[in-house]
C-alpha atoms as a printed R data frame, in Angstrom:
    type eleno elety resid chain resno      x       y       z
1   ATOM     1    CA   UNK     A     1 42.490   4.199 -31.394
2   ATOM     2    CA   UNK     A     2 40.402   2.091 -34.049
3   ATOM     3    CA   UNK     A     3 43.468  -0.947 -34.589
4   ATOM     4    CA   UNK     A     4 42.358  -2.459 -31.406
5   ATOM     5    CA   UNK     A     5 40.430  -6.076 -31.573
6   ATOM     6    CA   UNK     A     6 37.905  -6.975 -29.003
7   ATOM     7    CA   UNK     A     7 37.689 -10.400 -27.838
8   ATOM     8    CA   UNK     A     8 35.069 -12.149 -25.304
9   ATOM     9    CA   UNK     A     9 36.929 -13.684 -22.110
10  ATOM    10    CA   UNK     A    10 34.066 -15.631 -20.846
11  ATOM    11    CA   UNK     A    11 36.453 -17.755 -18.203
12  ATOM    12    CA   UNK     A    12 37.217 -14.137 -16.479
13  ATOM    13    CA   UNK     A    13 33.775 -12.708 -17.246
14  ATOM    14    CA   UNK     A    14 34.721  -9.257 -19.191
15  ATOM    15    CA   UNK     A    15 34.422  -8.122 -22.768
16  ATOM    16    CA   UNK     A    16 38.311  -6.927 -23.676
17  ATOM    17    CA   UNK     A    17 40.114  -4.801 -25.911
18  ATOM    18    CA   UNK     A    18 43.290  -5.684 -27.038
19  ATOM    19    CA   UNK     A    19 46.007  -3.748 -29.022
20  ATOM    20    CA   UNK     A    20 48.217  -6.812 -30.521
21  ATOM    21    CA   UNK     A    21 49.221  -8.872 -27.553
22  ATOM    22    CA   UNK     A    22 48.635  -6.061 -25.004
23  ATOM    23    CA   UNK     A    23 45.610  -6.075 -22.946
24  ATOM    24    CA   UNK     A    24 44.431  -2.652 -23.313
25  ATOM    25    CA   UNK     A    25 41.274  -2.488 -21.282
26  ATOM    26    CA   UNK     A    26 37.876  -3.992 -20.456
27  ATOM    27    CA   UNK     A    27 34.711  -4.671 -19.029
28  ATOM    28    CA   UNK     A    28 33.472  -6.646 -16.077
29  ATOM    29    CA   UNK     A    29 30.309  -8.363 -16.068
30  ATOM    30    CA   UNK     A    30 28.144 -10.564 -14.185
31  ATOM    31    CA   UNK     A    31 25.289 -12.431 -15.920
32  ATOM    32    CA   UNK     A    32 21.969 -13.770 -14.875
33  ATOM    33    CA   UNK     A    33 18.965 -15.033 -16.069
34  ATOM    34    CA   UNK     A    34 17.363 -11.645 -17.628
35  ATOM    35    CA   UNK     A    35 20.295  -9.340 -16.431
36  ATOM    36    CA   UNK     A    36 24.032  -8.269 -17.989
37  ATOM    37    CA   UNK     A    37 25.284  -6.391 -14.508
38  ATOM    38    CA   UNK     A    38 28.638  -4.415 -15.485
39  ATOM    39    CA   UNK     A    39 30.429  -4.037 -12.448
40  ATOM    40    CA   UNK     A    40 33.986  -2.468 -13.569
41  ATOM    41    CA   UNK     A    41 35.680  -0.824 -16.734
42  ATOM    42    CA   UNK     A    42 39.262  -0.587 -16.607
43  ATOM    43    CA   UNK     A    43 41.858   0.946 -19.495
44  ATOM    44    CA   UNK     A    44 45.965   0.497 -18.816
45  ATOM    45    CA   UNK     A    45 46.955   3.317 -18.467
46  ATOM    46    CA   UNK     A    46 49.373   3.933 -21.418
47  ATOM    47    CA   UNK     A    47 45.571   3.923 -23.319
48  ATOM    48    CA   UNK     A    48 43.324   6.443 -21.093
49  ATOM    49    CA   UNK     A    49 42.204   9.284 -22.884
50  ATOM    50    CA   UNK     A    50 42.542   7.562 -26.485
51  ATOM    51    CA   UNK     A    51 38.642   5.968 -26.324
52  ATOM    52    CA   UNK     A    52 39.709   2.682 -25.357
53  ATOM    53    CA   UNK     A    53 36.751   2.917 -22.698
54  ATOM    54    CA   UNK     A    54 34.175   4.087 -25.336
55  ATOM    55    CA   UNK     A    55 35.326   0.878 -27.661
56  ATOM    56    CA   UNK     A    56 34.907  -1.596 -24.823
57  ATOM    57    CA   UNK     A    57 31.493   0.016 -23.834
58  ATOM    58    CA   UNK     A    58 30.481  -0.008 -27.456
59  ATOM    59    CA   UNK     A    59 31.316  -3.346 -28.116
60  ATOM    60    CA   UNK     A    60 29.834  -4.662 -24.802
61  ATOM    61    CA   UNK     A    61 26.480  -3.057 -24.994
62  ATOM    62    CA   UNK     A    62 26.329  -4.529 -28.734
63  ATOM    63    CA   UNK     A    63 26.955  -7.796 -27.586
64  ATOM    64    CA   UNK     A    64 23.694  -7.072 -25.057
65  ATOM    65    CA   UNK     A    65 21.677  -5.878 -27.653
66  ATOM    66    CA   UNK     A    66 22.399  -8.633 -30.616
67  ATOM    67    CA   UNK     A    67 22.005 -11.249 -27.608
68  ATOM    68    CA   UNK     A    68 18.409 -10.045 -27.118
69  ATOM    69    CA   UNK     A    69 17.587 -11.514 -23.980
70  ATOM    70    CA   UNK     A    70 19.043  -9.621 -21.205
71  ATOM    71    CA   UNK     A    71 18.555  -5.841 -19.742
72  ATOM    72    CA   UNK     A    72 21.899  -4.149 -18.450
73  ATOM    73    CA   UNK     A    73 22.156  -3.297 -14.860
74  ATOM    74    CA   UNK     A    74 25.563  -0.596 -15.072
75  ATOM    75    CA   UNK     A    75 27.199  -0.380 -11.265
76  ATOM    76    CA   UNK     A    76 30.139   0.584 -13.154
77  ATOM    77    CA   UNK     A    77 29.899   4.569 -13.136
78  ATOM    78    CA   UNK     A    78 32.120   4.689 -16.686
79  ATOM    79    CA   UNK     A    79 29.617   2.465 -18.570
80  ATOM    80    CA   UNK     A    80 26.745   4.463 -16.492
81  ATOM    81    CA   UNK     A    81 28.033   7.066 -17.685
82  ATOM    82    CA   UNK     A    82 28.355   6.188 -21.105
83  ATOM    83    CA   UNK     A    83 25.422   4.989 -21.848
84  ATOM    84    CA   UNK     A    84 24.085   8.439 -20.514
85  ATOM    85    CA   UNK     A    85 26.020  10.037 -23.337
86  ATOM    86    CA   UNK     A    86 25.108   7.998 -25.915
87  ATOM    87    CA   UNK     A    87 21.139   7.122 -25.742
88  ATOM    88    CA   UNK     A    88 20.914   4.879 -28.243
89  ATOM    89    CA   UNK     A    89 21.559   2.174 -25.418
90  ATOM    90    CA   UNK     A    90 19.155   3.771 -22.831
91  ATOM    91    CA   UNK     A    91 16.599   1.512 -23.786
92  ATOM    92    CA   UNK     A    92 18.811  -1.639 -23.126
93  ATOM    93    CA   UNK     A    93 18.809  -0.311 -19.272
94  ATOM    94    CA   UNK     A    94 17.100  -2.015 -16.516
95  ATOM    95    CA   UNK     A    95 13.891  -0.244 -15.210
96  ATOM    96    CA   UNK     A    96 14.461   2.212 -18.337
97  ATOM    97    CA   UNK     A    97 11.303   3.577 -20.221
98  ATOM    98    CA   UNK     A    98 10.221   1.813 -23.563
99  ATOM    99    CA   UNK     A    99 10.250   4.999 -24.808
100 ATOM   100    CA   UNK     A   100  9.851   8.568 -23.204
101 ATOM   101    CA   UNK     A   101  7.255   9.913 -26.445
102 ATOM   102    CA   UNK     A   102  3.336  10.400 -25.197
103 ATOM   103    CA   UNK     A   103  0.859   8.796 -27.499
């Protein structure tokens, strides 16, 4: 589902994905200082199965990694998950290795 826009609710703390005026899904977050904790991904369930999830994650993680300043701490076992799927966004994990390549 790629007609989706993704919008920042920073009042309710979650990145969001919405198809026209329906609230399709998102992320839950809780920020400090050096951290970006996920704590819950939800999609409505007239969207699961159609990568709402992986759009929200996407977009979220993104938002991490352009920000520059914060590590992500996933409780949330979807964006856990996710992230374990698509490595690319392993190194924006908390306690994750630089790098996993011996000099």
């Amino acid at each position: 589902m790629s007609d989706l826009t993704m919008k920042y609710n920073t009042e309710a703390n979650r990145h969001e994905a919405w198809d026209g005026d329906a609230l399709a899904g998102f992320a839950e977050y809780q920020l400090t200082d050096e951290l970006a904790v996920f704590t819950h991904t939800e999609a409505d369930p007239a969207y699961e199965g159609k990568g709402v999830g992986s759009q929200i994650a996407r977009f979220a993680l993104d938002d991490v990694r352009d920000e520059g300043t914060r590590k992500v701490l996933p409780l949330c076992p979807f964006i856990k998950g996710w992230i374990g799927r698509h490595r690319e966004y392993v190194e924006l994990v908390y306690g994750a290795p630089a790098t996993t390549a011996k000099d």
